[in-house]
C-alpha positions as CSV (number, residue, x, y, z in Angstrom):
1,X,0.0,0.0,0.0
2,X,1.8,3.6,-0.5
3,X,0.1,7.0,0.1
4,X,1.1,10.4,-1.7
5,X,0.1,13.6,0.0
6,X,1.1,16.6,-2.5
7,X,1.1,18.8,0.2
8,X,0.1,22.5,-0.7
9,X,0.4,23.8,-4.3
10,X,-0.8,27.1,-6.0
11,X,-3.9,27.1,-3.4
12,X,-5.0,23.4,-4.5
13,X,-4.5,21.1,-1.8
14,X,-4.3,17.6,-3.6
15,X,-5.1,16.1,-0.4
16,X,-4.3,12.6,0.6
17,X,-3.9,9.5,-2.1
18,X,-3.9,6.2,-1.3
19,X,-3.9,2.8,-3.8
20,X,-3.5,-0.5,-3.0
21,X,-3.5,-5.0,-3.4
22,X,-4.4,-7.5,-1.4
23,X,-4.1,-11.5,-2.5
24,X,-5.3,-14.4,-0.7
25,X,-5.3,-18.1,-1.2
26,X,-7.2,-21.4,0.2
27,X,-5.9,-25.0,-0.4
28,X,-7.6,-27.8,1.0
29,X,-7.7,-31.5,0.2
30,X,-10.0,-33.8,1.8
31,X,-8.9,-37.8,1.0
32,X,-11.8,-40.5,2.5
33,X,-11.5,-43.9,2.0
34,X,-14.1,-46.9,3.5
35,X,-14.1,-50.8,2.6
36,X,-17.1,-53.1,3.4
37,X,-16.9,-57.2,3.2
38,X,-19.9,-59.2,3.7
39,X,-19.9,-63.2,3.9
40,X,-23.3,-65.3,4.9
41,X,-23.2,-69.3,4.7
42,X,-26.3,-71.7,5.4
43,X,-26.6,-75.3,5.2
44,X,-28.9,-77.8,6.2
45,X,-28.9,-81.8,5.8
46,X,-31.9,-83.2,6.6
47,X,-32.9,-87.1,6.8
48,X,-35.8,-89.4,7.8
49,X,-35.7,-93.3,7.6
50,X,-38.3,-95.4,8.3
51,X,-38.4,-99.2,8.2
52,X,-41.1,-101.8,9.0
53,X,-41.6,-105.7,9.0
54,X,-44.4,-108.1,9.4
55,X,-44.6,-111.5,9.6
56,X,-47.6,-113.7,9.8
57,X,-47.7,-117.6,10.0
58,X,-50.6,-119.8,10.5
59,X,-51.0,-123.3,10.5
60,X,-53.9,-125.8,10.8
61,X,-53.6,-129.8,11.2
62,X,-56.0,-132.2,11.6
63,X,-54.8,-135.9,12.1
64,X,-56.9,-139.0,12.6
65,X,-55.4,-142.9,12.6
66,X,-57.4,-145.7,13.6
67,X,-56.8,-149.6,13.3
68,X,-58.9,-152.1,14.6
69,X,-57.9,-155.6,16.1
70,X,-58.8,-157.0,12.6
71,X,-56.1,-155.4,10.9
72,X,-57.5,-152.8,9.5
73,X,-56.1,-149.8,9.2
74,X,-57.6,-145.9,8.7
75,X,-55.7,-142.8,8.4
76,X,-56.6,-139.2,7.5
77,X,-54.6,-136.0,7.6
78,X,-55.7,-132.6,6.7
79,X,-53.1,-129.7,7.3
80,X,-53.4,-125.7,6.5
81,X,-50.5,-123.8,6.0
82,X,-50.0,-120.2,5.8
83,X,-46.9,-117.7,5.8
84,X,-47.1,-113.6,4.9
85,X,-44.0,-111.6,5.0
86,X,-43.8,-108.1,4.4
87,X,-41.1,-105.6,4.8
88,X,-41.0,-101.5,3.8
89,X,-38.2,-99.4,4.5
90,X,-38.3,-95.6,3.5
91,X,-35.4,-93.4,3.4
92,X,-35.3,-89.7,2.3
93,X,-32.4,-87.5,2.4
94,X,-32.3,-83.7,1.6
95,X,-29.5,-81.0,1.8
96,X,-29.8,-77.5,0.7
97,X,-27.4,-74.7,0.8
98,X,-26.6,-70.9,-0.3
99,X,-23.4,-68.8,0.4
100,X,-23.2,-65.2,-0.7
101,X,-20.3,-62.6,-0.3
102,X,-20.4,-59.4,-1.3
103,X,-17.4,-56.6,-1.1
104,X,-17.2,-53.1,-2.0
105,X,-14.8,-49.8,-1.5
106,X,-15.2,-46.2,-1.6
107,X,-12.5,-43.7,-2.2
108,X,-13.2,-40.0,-2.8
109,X,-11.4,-37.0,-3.1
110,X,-11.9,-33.3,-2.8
111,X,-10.1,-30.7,-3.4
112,X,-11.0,-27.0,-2.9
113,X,-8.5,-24.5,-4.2
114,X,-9.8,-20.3,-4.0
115,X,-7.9,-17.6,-5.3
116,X,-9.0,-13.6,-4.3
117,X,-7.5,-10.6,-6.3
118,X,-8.3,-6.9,-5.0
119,X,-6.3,-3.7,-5.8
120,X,-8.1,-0.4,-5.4
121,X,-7.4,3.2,-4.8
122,X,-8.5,6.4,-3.5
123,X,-8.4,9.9,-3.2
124,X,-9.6,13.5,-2.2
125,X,-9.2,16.6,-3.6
126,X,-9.8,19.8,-1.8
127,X,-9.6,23.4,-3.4
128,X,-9.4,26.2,-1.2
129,X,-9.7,28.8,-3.6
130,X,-13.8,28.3,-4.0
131,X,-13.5,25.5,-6.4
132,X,-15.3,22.4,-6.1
133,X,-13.8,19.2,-4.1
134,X,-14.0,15.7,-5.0
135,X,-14.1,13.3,-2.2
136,X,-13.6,9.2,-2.0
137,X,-12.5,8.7,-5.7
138,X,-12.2,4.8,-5.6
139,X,-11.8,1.4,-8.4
140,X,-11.5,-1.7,-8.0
């Protein structure tokens, strides 16, 4: 900043001058980074047995024998037989699954970068001698 006073000449006082600059700056970076991992696992088995058995027998007999004191002789036979097997066996086995993983990452960056630029300058003129007078003359 500089100031010039012209002090007193021919009965115009120039008065008081003043110019100037001013320059500022902002730089900021701003850097983020994040991660996220997921992982999810299930399984099931599942089983059933089952199993029967039956078994059925049945028998019947009927059994006659005579003789007499002649000699004679008489025999009879009846007989019934019956058998029943049955057997069942049943097995069922299942298994089911999922599995899922999942992964993901951020990364951002900002930057923030300002610049500000001023110059001005004034003045103020003063006549003594009845004149007019001029006062704050400024620019940017």
């Amino acid at each position: 900043m500089s100031e010039w006073d012209s002090g007193d000449n021919g009965g115009v006082d120039y008065g008081h001058v003043e110019a100037g600059q001013e320059h500022e700056s902002l730089d900021q970076l701003h850097q983020v980074h994040a991660a996220d991992n997921d992982y999810d696992s299930q399984f099931g088995v599942y089983e059933q047995d089952s199993a029967s058995a039956e078994s059925t027998s049945f028998d019947q007999g009927h059994h006659v024998e005579y003789s007499d004191p002649s000699g004679a002789q008489y025999e009879e036979s009846d007989f019934t037989s019956y058998d029943h097997n049955e057997a069942n066996a049943d097995h069922v086995f299942a298994a089911e699954g999922s599995e899922s993983s999942h992964a993901s990452e951020y990364d951002q960056l900002d930057a923030l970068q300002s610049r500000f630029d001023s110059a001005f300058a004034s003045g103020t003129e003063l006549h003594t001698d009845g004149g007019s007078a001029a006062l704050g003359v400024a620019s940017n």
